[in-house]
NUSESE-841663 format. One record per residue (C-alpha): x, y, z; residue number from 1. Coordinates in steps of 0.5 Angstrom, whole numbers, padded with zeros to 4 digits. Layout:
BEGIN
[rec [X, Y, Z], NUM]
...
//
This chain:
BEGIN
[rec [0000, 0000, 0000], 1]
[rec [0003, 0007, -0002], 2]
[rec [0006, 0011, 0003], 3]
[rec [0003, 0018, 0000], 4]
[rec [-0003, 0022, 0004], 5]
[rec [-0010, 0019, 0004], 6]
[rec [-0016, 0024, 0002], 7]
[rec [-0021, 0024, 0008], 8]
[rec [-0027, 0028, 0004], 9]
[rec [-0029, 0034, 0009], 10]
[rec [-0035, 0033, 0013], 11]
[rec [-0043, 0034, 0011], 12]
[rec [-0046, 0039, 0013], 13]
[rec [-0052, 0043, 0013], 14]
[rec [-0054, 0046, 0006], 15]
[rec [-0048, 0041, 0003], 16]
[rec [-0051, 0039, -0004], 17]
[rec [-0050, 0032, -0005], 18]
[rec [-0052, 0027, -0012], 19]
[rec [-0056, 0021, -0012], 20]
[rec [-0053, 0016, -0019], 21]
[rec [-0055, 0009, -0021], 22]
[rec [-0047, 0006, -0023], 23]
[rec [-0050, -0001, -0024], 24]
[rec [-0058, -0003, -0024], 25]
[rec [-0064, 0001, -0024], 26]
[rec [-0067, 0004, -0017], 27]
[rec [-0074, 0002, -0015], 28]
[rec [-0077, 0010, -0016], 29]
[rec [-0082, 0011, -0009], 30]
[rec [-0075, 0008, -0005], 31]
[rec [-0071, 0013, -0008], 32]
[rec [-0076, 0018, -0006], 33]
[rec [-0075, 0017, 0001], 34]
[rec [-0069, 0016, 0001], 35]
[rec [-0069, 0024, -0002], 36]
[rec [-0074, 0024, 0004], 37]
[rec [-0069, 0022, 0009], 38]
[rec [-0062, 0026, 0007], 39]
[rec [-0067, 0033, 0006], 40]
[rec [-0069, 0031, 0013], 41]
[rec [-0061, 0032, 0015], 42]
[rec [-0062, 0039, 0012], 43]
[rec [-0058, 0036, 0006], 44]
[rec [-0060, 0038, -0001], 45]
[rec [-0061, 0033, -0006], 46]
[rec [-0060, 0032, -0014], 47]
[rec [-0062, 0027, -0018], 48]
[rec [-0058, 0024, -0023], 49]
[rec [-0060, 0025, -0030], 50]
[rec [-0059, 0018, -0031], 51]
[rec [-0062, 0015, -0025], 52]
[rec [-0069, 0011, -0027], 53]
[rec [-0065, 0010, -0035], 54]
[rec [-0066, 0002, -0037], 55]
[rec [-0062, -0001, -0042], 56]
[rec [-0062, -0008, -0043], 57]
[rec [-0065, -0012, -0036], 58]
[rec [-0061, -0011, -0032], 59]
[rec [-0057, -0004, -0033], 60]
[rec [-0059, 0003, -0030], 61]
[rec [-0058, 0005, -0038], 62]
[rec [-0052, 0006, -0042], 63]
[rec [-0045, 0006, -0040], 64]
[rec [-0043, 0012, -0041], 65]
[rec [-0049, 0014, -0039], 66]
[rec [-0049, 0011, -0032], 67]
[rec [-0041, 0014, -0032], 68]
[rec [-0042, 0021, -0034], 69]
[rec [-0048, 0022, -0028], 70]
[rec [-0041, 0020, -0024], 71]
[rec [-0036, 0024, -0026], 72]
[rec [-0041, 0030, -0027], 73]
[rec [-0042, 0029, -0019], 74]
[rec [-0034, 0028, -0019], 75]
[rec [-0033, 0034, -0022], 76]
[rec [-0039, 0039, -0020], 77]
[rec [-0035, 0043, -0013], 78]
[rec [-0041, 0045, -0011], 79]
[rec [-0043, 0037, -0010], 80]
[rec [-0041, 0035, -0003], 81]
[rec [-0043, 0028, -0003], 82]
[rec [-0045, 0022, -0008], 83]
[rec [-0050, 0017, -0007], 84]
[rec [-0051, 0011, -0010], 85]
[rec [-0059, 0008, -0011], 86]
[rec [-0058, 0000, -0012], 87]
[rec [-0053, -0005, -0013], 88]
[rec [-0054, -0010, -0018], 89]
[rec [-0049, -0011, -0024], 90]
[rec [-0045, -0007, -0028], 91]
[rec [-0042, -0002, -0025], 92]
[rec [-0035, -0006, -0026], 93]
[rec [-0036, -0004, -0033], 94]
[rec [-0035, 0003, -0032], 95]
[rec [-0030, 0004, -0026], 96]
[rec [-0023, 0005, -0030], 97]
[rec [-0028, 0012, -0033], 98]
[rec [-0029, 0015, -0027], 99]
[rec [-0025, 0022, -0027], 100]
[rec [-0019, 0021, -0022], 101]
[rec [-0016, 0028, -0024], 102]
[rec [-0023, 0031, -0021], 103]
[rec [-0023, 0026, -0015], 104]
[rec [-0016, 0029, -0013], 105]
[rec [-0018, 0035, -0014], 106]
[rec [-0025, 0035, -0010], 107]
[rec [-0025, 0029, -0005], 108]
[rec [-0031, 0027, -0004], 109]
[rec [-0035, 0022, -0001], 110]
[rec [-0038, 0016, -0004], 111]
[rec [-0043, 0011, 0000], 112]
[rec [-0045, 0005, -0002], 113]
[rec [-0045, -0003, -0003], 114]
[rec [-0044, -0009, -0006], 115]
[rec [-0043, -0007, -0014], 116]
[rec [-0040, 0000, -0011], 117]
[rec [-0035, -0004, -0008], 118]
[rec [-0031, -0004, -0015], 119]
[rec [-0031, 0004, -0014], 120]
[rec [-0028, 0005, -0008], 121]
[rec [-0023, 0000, -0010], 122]
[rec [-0022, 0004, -0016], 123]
[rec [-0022, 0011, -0012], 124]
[rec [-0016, 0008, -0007], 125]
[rec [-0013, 0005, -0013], 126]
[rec [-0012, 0011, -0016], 127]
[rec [-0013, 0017, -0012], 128]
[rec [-0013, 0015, -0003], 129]
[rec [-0020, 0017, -0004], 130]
[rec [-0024, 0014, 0002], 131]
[rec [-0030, 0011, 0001], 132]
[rec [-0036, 0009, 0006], 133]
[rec [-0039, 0002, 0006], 134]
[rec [-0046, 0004, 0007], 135]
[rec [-0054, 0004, 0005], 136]
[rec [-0056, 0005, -0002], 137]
[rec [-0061, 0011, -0002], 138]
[rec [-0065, 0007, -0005], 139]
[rec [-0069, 0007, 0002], 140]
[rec [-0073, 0002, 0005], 141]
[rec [-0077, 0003, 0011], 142]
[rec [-0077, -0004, 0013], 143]
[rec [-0071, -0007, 0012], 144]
[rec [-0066, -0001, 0015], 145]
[rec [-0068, 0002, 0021], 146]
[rec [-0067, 0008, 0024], 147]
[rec [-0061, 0005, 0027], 148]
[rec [-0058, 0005, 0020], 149]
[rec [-0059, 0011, 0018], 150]
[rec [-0057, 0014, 0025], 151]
[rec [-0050, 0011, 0023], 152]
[rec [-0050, 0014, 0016], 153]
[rec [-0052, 0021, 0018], 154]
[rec [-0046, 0020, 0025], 155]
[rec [-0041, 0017, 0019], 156]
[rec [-0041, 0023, 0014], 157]
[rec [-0044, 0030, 0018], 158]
[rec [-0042, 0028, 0026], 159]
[rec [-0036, 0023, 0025], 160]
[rec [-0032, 0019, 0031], 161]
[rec [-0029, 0013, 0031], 162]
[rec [-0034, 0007, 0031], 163]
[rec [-0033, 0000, 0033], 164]
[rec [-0036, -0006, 0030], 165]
[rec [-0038, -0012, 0036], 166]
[rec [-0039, -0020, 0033], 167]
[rec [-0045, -0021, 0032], 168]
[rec [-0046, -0029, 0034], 169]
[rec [-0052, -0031, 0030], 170]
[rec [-0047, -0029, 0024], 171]
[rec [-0045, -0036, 0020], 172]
[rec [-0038, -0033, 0020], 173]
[rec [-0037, -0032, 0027], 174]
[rec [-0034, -0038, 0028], 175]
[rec [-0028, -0036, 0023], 176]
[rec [-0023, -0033, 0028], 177]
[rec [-0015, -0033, 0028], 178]
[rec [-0014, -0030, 0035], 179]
[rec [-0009, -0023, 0035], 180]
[rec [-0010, -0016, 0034], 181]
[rec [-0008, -0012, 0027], 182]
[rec [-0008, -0005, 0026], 183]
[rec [-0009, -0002, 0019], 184]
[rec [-0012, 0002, 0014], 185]
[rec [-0019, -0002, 0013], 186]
[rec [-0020, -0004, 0005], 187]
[rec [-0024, -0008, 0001], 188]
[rec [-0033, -0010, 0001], 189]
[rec [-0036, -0015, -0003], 190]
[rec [-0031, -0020, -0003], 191]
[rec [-0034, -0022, -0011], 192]
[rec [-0032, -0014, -0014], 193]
[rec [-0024, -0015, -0010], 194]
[rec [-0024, -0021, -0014], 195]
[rec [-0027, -0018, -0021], 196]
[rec [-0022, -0011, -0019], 197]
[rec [-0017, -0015, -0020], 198]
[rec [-0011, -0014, -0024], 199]
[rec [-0014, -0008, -0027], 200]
[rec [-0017, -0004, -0021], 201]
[rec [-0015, -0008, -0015], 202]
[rec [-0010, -0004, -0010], 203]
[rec [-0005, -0008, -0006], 204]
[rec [-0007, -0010, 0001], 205]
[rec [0000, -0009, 0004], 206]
[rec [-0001, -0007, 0011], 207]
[rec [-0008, -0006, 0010], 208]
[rec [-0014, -0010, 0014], 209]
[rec [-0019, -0013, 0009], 210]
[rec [-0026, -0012, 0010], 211]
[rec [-0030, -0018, 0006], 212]
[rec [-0037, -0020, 0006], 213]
[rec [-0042, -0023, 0001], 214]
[rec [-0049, -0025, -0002], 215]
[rec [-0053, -0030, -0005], 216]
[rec [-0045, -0034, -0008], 217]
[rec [-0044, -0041, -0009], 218]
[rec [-0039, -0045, -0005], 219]
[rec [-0035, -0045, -0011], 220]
[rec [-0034, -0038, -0013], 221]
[rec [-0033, -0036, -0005], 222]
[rec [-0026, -0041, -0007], 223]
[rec [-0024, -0038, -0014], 224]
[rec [-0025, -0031, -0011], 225]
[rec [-0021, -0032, -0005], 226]
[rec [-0016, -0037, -0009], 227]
[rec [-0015, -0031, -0014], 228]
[rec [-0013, -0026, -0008], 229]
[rec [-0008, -0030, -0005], 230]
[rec [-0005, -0032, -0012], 231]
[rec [-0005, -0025, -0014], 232]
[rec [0000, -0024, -0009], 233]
[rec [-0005, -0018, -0007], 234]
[rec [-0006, -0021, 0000], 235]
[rec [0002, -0020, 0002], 236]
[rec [0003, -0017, 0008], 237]
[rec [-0005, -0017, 0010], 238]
[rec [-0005, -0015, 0017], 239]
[rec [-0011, -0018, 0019], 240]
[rec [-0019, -0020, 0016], 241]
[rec [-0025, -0018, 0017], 242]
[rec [-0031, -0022, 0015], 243]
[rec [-0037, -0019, 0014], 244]
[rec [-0044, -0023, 0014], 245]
[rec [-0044, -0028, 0008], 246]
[rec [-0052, -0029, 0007], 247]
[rec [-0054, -0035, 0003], 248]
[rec [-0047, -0037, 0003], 249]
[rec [-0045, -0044, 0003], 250]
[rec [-0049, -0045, 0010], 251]
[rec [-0047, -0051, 0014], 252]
[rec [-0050, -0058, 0011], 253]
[rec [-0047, -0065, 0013], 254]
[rec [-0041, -0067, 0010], 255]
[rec [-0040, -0061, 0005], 256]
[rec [-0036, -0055, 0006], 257]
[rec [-0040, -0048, 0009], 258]
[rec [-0037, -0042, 0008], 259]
[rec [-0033, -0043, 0015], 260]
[rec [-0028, -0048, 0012], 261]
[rec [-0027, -0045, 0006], 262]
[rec [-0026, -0038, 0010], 263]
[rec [-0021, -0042, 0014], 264]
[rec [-0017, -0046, 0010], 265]
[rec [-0016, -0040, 0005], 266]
[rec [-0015, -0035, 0010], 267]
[rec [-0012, -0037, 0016], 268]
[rec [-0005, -0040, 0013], 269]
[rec [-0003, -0032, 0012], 270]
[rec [-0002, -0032, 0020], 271]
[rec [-0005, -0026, 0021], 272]
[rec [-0011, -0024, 0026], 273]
[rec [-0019, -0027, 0023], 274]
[rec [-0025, -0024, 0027], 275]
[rec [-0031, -0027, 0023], 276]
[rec [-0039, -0025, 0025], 277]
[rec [-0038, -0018, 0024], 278]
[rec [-0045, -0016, 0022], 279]
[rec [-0043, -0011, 0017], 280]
[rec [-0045, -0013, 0009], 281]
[rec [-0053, -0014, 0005], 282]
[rec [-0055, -0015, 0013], 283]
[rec [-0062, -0010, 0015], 284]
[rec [-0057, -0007, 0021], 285]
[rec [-0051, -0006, 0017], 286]
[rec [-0047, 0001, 0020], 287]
[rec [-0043, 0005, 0015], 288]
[rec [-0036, 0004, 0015], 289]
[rec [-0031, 0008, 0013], 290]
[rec [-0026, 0005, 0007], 291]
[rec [-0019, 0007, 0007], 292]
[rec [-0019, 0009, 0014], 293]
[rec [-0015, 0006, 0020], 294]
[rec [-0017, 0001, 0024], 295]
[rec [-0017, -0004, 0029], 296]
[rec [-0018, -0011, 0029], 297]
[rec [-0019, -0015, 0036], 298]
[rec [-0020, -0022, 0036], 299]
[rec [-0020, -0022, 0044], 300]
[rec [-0026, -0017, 0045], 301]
[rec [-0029, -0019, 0039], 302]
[rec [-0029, -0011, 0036], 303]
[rec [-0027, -0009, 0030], 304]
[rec [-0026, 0000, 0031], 305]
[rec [-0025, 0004, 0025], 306]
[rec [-0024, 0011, 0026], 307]
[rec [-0027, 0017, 0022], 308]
[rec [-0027, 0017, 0014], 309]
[rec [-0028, 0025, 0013], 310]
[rec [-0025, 0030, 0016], 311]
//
């Protein structure tokens, strides 16, 4: 991991304009509606994307360059503070080597959100140390995030301090654990989008803590992405794992592999700490995490703490 300063985005405040855009697929109009709600609520002010609600094919929120060019525009705006993803889905991996790092670089911004938008936040770092957040998408859900979720985004993005992360034992993973501690830069997300950036928009986790969390993958595909990622080379001098939740993943079955094998026959042979059951991922209570901020990891307090992402 290089050396060179990091950019934390400046705190939100009130008044601050931030944007709404769709990277990957296209958001459930009514939900981005409340998610508009929510963030003016915050005395924010909200901008959607020209091509927010746009459909190309059955699963795109419009063209590529479409999709790129309501990104960069925000990138590129001063006045936009912040930038909100509405929904994962695919195809943002198809459009994250277009974003204007130049214009990141000049004007750090915040980027929220998951899943796909994991490969945007690899690429950001890659190219610029920009932090990012692993939060809700705006795309906004009453019933599945809670009041709670959204206090951790407000808290995350205009009232910020460190936050610490408890393993949850009901989590699948929170079997997973190599005991230590580890302190480093925290990095990574959906373990499916490290695996497509690698090689082309994937930064080394030299003294880094990898972050890693997923949903709805086969057993075999949980293996090729951890396997690509140790062989890639990208994985040497990793301080420490963090496992997320893994939601219908290779759930424990008699006489096959869970998860839990797999992320222990992958992870543990590079002798470093591993906390599993860490309810951060596609989970309904996910709190938002800064991506590119320090962190510690404690296997003997079950705690993953990450200090504030903005300044």
């Amino acid at each position: 991991m290089r050396s060179t300063c990091v950019l934390a985005p400046q705190r939100l405040e009130p008044g601050d304009r931030v944007r709404f855009v769709s990277p990957a697929s296209t958001p459930d109009r009514e939900c981005v509606q409340r998610g508009e709600q929510l963030l003016t609520g915050w005395g924010l002010s909200v901008e959607i994307g020209e091509h927010v609600f746009d459909r190309f094919g059955h699963y795109l929120a419009g063209r590529d360059e479409d999709r790129l060019s309501d990104i960069n525009e925000a990138l590129r705006d001063p006045g936009v503070r912040a930038i909100f993803v509405t929904a994962g889905g695919k195809g943002a991996y198809r459009i994250a080597n277009g974003l204007d790092f130049a214009a990141a670089r000049r004007n750090p911004k915040p980027v929220v959100g998951l899943s796909e938008t994991t490969i945007l936040h690899m690429a950001l770092w890659l190219n610029c140390l920009l932090v990012g957040f692993h939060g809700p998408h705006v795309s906004w859900n009453d019933d599945w995030y809670g009041p709670q979720v959204a206090d951790s985004l407000r808290r995350a993005l205009m009232d910020p301090e460190s936050v610490t992360i408890r393993q949850d034992p009901r989590e699948l993973t929170a079997k997973v654990l190599v005991e230590g501690v580890a302190t480093g830069v925290l990095m990574g997300g959906n373990l499916d989008m490290i695996a497509t950036s690698v090689g082309w928009a994937c930064p080394s986790f030299d003294g880094a803590i990898l972050f890693i969390e997923d949903v709805d993958k086969q057993i075999g595909r949980l293996d090729r992405a951890l396997t690509q990622l140790l062989r890639s080379g990208l994985l040497d001098g990793v301080k420490g794992v963090a496992v997320g939740q893994f939601i219908r993943c290779a759930e424990e079955k008699p006489d096959k592999w869970s998860i839990v094998d797999v992320l222990y026959d992958r992870l543990s042979p590079l002798g470093v700490p591993v906390l599993g059951g860490l309810p951060i991922g596609h989970g309904s209570q996910t709190p938002t995490v800064p991506l590119g901020a320090r962190a510690t990891l404690d296997t003997g307090r079950l705690t993953l703490t990450v200090e504030p992402g903005v300044s």
